[in-house]
VEXDREN-2710 file (C-alpha; in Angstrom, 1 decimal):
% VEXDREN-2710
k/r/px/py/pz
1/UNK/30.1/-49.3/-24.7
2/UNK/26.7/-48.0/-25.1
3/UNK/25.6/-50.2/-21.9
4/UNK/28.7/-48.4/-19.9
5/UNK/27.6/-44.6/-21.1
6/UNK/24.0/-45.9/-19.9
7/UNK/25.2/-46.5/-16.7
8/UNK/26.9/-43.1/-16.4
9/UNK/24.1/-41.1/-17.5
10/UNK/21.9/-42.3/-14.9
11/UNK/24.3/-41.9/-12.1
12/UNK/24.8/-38.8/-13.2
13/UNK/21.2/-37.6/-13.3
14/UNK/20.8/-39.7/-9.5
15/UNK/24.1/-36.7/-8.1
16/UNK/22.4/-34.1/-9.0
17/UNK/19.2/-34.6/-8.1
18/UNK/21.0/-35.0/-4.3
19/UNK/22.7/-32.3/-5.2
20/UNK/19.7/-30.6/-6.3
21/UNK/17.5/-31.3/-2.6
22/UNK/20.5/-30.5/-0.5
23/UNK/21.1/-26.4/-2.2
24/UNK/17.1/-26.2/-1.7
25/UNK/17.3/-27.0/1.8
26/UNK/20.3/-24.5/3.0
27/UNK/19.8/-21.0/2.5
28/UNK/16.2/-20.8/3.4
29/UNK/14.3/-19.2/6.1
30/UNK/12.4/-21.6/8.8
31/UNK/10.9/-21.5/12.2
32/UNK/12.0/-24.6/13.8
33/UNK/9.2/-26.4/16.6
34/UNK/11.1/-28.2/19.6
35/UNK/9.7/-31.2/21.5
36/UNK/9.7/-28.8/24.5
37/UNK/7.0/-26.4/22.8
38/UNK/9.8/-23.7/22.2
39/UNK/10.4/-22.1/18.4
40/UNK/13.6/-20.8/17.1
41/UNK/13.5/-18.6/13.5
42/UNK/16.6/-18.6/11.5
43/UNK/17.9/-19.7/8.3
44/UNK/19.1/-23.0/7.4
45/UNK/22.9/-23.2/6.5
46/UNK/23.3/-26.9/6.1
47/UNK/21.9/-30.1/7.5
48/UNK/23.4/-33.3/8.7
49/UNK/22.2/-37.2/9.2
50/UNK/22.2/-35.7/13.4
51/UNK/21.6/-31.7/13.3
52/UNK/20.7/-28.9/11.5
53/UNK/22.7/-25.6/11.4
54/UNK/21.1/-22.1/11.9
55/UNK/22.1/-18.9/11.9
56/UNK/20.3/-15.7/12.8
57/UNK/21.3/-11.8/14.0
58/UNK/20.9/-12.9/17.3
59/UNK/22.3/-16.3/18.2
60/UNK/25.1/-16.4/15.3
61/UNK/25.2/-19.9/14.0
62/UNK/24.3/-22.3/15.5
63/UNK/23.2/-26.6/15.8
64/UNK/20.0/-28.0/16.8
65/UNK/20.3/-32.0/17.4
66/UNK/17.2/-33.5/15.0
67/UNK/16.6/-35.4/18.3
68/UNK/15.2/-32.4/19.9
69/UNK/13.0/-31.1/17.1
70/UNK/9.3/-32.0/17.0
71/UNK/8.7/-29.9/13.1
72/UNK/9.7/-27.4/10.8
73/UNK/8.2/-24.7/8.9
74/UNK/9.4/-23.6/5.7
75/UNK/9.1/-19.4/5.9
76/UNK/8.3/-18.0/2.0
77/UNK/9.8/-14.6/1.8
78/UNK/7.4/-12.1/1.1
79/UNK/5.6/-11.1/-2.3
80/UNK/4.0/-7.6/-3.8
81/UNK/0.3/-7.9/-4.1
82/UNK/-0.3/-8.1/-8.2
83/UNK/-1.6/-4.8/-9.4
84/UNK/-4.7/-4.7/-11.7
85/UNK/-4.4/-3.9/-15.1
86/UNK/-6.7/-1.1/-15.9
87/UNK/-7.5/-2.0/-19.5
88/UNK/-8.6/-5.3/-19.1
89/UNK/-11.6/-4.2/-16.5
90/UNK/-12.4/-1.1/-18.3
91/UNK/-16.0/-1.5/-19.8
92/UNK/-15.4/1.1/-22.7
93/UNK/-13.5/0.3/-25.7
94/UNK/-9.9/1.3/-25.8
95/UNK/-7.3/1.9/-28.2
96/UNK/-3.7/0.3/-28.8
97/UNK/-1.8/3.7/-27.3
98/UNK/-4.6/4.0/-24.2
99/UNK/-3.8/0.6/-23.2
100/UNK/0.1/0.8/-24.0
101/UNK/0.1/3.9/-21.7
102/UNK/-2.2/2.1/-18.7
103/UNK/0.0/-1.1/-18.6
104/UNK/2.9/1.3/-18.3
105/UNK/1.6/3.4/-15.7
106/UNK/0.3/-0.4/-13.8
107/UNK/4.3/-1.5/-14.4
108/UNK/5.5/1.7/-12.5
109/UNK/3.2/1.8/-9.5
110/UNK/4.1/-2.3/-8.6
111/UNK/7.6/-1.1/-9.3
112/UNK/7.2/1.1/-6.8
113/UNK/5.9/-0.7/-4.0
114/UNK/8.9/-2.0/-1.3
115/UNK/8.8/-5.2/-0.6
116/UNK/7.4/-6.4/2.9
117/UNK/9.8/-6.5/5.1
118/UNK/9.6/-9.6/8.1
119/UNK/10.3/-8.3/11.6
120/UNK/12.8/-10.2/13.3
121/UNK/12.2/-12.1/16.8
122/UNK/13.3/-11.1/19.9
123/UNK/16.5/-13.0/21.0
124/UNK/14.9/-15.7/23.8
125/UNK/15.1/-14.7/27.9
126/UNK/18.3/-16.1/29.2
127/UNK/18.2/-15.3/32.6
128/UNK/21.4/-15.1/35.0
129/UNK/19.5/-18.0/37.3
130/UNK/19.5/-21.0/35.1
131/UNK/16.7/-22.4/37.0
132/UNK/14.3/-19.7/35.2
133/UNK/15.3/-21.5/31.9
134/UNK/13.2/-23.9/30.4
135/UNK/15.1/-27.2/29.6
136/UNK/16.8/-27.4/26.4
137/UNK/15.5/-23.9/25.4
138/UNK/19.2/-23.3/23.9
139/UNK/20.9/-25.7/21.3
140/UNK/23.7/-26.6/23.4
141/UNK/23.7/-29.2/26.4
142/UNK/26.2/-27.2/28.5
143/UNK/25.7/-23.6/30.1
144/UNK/28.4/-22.3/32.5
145/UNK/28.0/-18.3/34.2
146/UNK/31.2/-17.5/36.2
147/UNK/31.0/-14.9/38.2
148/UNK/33.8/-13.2/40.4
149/UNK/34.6/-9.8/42.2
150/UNK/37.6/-8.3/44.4
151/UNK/36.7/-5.5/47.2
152/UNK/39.9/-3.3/48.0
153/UNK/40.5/-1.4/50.5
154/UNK/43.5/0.3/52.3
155/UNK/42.8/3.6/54.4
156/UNK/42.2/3.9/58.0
157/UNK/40.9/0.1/58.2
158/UNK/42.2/-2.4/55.4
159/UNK/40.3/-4.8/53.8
160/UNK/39.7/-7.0/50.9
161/UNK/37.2/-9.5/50.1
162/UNK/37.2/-12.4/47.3
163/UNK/34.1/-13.9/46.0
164/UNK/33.3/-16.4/43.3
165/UNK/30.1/-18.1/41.8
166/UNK/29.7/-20.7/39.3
167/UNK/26.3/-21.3/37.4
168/UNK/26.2/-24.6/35.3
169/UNK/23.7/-26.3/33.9
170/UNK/23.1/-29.3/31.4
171/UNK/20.3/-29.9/29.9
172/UNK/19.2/-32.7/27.7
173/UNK/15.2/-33.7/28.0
174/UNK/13.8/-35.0/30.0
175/UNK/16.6/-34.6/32.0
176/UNK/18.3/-30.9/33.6
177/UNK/21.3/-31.0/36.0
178/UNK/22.3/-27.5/37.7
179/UNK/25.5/-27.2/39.8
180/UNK/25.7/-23.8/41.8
181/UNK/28.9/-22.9/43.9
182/UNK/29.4/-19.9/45.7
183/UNK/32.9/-18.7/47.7
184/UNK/33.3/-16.0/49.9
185/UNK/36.6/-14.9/51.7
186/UNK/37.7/-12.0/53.5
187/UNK/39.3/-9.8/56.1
188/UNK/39.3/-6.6/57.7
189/UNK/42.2/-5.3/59.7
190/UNK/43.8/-8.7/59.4
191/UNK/40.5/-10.2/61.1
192/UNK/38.7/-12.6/59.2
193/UNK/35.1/-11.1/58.0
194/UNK/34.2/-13.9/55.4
195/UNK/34.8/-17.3/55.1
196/UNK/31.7/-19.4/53.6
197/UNK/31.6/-22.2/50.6
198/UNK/28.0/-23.4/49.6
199/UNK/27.7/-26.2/46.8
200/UNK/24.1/-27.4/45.7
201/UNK/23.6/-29.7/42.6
202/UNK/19.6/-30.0/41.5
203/UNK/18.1/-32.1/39.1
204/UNK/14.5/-31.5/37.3
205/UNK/13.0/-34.5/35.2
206/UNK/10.6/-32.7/33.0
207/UNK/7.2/-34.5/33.4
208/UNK/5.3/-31.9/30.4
209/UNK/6.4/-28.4/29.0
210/UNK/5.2/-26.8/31.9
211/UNK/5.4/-29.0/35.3
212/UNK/9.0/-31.1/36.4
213/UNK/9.7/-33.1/39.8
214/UNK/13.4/-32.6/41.4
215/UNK/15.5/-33.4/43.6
216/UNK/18.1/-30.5/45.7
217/UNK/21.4/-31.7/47.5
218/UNK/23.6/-29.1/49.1
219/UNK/26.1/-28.9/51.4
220/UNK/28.9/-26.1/52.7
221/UNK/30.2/-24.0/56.0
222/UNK/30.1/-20.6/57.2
223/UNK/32.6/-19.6/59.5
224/UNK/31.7/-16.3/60.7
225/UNK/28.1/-17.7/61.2
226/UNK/29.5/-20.5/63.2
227/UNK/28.0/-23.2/61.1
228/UNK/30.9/-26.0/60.4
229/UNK/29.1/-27.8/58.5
230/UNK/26.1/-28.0/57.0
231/UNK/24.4/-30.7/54.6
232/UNK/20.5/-30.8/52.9
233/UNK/18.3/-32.4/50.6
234/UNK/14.7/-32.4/49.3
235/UNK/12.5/-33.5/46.4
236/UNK/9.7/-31.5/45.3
237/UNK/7.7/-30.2/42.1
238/UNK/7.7/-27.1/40.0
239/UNK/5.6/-25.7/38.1
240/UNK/5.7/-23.0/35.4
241/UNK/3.1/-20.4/35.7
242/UNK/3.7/-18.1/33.3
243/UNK/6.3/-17.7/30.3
244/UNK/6.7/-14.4/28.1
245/UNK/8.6/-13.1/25.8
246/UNK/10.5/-10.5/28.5
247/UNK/9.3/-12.3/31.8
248/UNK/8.9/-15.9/33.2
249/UNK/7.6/-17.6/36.7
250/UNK/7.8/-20.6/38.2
251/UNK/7.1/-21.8/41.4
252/UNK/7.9/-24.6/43.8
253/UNK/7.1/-26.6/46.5
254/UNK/8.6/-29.8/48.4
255/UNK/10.2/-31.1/51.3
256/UNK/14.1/-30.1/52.8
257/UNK/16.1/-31.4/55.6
258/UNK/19.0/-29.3/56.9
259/UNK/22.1/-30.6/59.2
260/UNK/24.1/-27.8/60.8
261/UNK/27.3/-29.0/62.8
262/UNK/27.9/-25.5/64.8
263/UNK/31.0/-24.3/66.2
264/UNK/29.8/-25.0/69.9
265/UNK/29.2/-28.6/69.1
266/UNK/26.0/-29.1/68.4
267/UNK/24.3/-30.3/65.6
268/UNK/20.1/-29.1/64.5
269/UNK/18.5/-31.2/62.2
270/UNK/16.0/-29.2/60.9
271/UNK/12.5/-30.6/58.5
272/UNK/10.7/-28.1/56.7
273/UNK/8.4/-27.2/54.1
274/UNK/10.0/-25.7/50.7
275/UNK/7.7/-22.9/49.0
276/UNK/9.9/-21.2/46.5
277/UNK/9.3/-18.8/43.6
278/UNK/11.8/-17.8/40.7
279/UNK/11.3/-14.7/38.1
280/UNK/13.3/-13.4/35.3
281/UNK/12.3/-10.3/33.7
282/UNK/14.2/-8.6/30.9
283/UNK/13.5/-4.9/31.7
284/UNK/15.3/-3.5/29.0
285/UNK/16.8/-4.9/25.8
286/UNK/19.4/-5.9/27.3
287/UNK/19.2/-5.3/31.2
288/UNK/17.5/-8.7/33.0
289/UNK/16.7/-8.9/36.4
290/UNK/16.3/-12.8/38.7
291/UNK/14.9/-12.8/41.4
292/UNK/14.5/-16.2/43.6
293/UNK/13.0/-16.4/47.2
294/UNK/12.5/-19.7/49.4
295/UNK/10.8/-19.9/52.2
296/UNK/11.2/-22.5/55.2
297/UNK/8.5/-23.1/57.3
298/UNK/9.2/-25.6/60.4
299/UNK/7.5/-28.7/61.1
300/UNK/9.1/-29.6/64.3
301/UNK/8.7/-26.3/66.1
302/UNK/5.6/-24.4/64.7
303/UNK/6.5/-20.4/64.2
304/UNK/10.4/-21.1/63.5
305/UNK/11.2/-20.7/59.7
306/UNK/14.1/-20.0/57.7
307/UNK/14.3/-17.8/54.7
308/UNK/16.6/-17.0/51.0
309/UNK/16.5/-14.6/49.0
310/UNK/18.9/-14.5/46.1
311/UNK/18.4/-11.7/43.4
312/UNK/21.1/-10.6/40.2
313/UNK/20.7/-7.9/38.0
314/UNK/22.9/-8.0/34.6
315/UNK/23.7/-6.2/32.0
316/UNK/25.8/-7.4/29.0
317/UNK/28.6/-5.7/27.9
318/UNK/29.8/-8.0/25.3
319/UNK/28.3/-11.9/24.2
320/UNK/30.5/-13.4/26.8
321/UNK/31.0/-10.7/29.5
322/UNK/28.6/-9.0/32.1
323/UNK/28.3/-6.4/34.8
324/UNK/26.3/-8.2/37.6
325/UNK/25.2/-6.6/41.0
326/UNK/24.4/-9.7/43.4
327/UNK/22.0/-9.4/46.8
328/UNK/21.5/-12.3/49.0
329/UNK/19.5/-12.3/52.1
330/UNK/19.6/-15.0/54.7
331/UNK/17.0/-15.1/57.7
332/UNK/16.9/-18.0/60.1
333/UNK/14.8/-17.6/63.5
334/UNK/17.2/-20.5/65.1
335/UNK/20.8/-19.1/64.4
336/UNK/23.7/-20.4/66.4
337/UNK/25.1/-18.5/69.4
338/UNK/25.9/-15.4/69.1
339/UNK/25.2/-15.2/65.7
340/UNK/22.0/-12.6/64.2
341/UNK/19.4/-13.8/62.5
342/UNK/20.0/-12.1/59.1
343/UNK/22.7/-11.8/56.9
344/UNK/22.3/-9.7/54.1
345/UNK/25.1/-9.5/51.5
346/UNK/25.3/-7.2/48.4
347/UNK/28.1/-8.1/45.6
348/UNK/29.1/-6.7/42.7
349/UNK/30.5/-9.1/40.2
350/UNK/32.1/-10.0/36.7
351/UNK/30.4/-12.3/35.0
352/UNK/32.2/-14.5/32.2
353/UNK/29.3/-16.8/30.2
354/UNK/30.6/-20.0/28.6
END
């Protein structure tokens, strides 16, 4: 008997000692290092043998796989300085009620003091072009942006337009997948005025926090622009230049071939040079601005290019819903017949994040 209530002393000292390290873990405030140099602040709600649960003001709650963290530092919160109690340094002799009345006033005036208060981190970037995103800066492998917008109009002339782009990305280091769709349709006067799909899927293999190779397959048609079908690829590397806390650059450079199968039965095979730069800026709290340009240079026929530019400005209106306005500019010095060499298109969209 007195073996057995051995026994059950010890395993009940050995529960709540577990029990003991697991309550001194949640609840307290860290700063949590990823492997890909990026820090996220928050407080720890619980912890798993796989991930560790945040939350903070601006992210909610939250996982971070322990696979993707590199360290963690425990924050303490914040203390009053001690005050200095006047009898003790005073060189003169004092009596019992002097120094009852001095520790009284030193007990009031620490009282007093707030307590500092910690200044919470801006929520991270997250810019509308997933390509400005570092990989795995967010907890979750899977981003998806959905954008859409309907253009009505019946007057004099009617017409209506349809468009739809999907943004989706997975990330999971060293490793970043991004699939990008966009859909255009429309008519005017029972004419058709737009009828284009383009599909690119890109992937980046991160070679250190600030430099990634990649490789870009696309593919698509245009109709009013008289391209059936079109189909390109290229590998290159990027580099990130500069990353703030409101404002990040990267740029690119590599090689592209492009196949165009044009209305009039022709195909041009086309092998250029790929200089590209991407931005994200957060001009306001909440107001963030992309801004991607590529540029084409020709290596069969010197002086013939081809150029993209594909900007979004944002704004949130809820966690998961956005006002987006859309311009995309397309220049090409060897357009099909017929057809101009720019095409400049202006949207203004819905966008649904996911």
């Amino acid at each position: 008997m007195l073996k057995k209530r051995f026994s059950d002393a010890w395993l009940l000292a050995i529960v709540s000692f577990a029990l003991l390290l697991s309550f001194s873990a949640a609840g307290q405030d860290a700063v949590i290092h990823l492997k890909n140099g990026d820090r996220i602040s928050g407080r720890i709600v619980s912890e798993s043998a796989t991930a560790v649960r945040l939350t903070n003001r601006f992210l909610g709650s939250f996982e971070i796989p322990l696979a993707e963290i590199s360290k963690r530092e425990a924050v303490a919160p914040p203390t009053p300085a001690p005050a200095t109690n006047v009898a003790t340094t005073a060189t003169a002799p004092s009596t019992n009620i002097v120094a009852a009345s001095t520790n009284k006033v030193s007990t009031n005036a620490v009282a007093a003091v707030p307590p500092v208060k910690k200044a919470e981190p801006k929520p991270p970037l997250s810019p509308a072009n997933p390509e400005a995103t570092p990989i795995a800066s967010t907890p979750s492998y899977w981003k998806h942006d959905l954008r859409f917008g309907v253009n009505l109009r019946y007057a004099t002339k009617d017409s209506h337009e349809f468009l739809s782009i999907l943004k989706s990305t997975y990330g999971k280091p060293p490793f970043r997948h991004i699939f990008d769709v966009n859909f255009k349709y429309g008519r005017v006067e029972g004419q058709l005025s737009a009828n284009s799909l383009a599909a690119s899927e890109k992937t980046e293999y991160q070679l250190s926090p600030k430099s990634y190779v990649f490789n870009l397959i696309g593919g698509g048609y245009d109709e009013i622009r008289k391209i059936d079908y079109q189909f390109e690829v290229g590998p290159g590397f990027g580099l990130e230049l500069l990353k703030l806390t409101n404002f990040v650059w990267k740029t690119e450079v590599g090689f592209n071939f492009l196949q165009q199968d044009r209305a009039d039965d022709t195909r041009q095979n086309t092998y250029s040079v790929r200089f590209a730069e991407i931005f994200a800026w957060r001009i306001w709290e909440k107001l963030t601005a992309d801004l991607k340009a590529e540029f084409f240079p020709n290596l069969d026929e010197w002086g013939e290019y081809r150029l993209r530019i594909e900007s979004t400005l944002r704004y949130p209106v809820s966690k998961n819903l956005s006002v987006n306005l859309d311009v995309i500019d397309l220049y090409d010095t060897l357009p099909p017949a017929g057809v101009t060499k720019n095409d400049l298109q202006i949207r203004s969209t819905i966008g649904v994040t996911f």
